[in-house]
N, C-alpha and C positions, 0 to 999 in steps of 0.2 A: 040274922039269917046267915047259914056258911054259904061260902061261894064254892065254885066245883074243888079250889083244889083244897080246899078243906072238908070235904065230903069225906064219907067212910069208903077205903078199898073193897070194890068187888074183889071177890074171892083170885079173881086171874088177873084183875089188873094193877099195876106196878106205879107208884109215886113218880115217877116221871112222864109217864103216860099222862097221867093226869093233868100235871101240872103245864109240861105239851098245849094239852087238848086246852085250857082255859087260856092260856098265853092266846094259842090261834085266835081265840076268837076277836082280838081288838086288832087281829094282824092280817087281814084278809087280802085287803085293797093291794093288786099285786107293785103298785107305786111304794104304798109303805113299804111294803116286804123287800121292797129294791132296795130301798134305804135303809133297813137294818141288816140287808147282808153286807150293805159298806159299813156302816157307823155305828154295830156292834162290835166287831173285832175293834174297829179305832175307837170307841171309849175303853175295850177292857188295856188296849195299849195306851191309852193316855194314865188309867188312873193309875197302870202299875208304873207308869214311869214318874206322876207326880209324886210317888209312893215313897218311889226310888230316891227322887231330888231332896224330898222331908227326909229321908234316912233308908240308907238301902234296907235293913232290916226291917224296916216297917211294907214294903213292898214282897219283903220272902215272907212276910206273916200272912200277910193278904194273900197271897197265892197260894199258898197251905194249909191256910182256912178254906179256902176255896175249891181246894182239891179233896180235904174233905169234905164238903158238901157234897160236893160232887160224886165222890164214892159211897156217901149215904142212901144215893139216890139206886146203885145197884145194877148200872148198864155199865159194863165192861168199854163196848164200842166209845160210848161217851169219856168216861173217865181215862181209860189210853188216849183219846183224840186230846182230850182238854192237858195229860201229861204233856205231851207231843207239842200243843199248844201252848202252853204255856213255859216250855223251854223256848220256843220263839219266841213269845214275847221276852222275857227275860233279854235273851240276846241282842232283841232290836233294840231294847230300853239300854243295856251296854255300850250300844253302837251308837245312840245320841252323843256318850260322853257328857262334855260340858253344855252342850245344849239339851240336855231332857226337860229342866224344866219349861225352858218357854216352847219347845216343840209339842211338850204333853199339854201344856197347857193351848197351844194352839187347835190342837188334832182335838179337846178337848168340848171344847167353846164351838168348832166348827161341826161336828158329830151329831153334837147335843138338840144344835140347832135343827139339822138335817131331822132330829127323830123327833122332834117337836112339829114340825111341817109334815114330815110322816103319816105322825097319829093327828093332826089337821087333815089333811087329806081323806082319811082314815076314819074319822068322826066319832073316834072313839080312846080314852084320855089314856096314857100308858099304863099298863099291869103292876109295874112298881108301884105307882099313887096308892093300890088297895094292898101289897105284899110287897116289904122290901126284899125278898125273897126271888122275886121274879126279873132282878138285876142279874143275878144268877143262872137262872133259865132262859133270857137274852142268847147268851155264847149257845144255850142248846138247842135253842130254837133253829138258829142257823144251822148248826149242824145235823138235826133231824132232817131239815128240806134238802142239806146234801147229800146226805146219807139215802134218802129215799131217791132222787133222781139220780144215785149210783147203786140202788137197789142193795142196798146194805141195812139189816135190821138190827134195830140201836138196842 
């Protein structure tokens, strides 16, 4: 059986819409949603910085893959923000220095936790378990909910 975000495009709606709309649904409970507006930015900041500590270049691949996906996806709004984005993280991953690995690995372990108690709370297992895909859609998720209570359409 597909699940939504493997469903066939309506004529007007757009691959991130979609993918959006299935994310929400195991992200309701507004306690989870608190904790992935923390411990989503801090996992995609841990893993580029453990990325960083394995080999800086394996951290600029990850994030260039992931700028592409993201521009696959065909919102403007999203893929400028996640640019914008992910020159910060870069930066702050610079600014550990000698400490990126056990700081990423800490921000890590602690994040990870937070969004496991989350979708506890939540009662419903995270979106990545059915779509590695949806690790992805994490940073958009956040950014849709701020984008819409700053009335900006993604």
């Amino acid at each position: 059986m597909m699940h939504t975000a493997d469903a066939p495009l309506a004529a007007d709606e757009r691959k991130v819409d979609r993918l959006l709309a299935h994310y929400g649904e195991s992200h309701r409970h507004p306690t989870n949603e608190l904790i992935h507006f923390a411990a989503i930015p801090a996992i995609m900041l841990s893993l580029v910085g453990l990325l960083f500590a394995l080999h800086p270049w394996a951290a600029y691949v990850f994030v260039a893959a992931s700028l592409v996906y993201y521009a696959t996806l065909r919102s403007p709004a999203f893929l400028v923000t996640m640019l914008a984005g992910t020159a910060l993280l870069l930066a702050l991953v610079h600014a550990m220095g000698s400490l990126v690995l056990p700081v990423s690995a800490a921000i890590f372990v602690v994040a990870w936790i937070f969004q496991f108690i989350g979708h506890k709370i939540e009662g419903r297992k995270p979106s990545f378990f059915e779509d590695i895909q949806y690790l992805w859609v994490g940073p958009l998720f956040v950014l849709s909910k701020l984008f819409s209570r700053l009335g900006i359409r993604w």
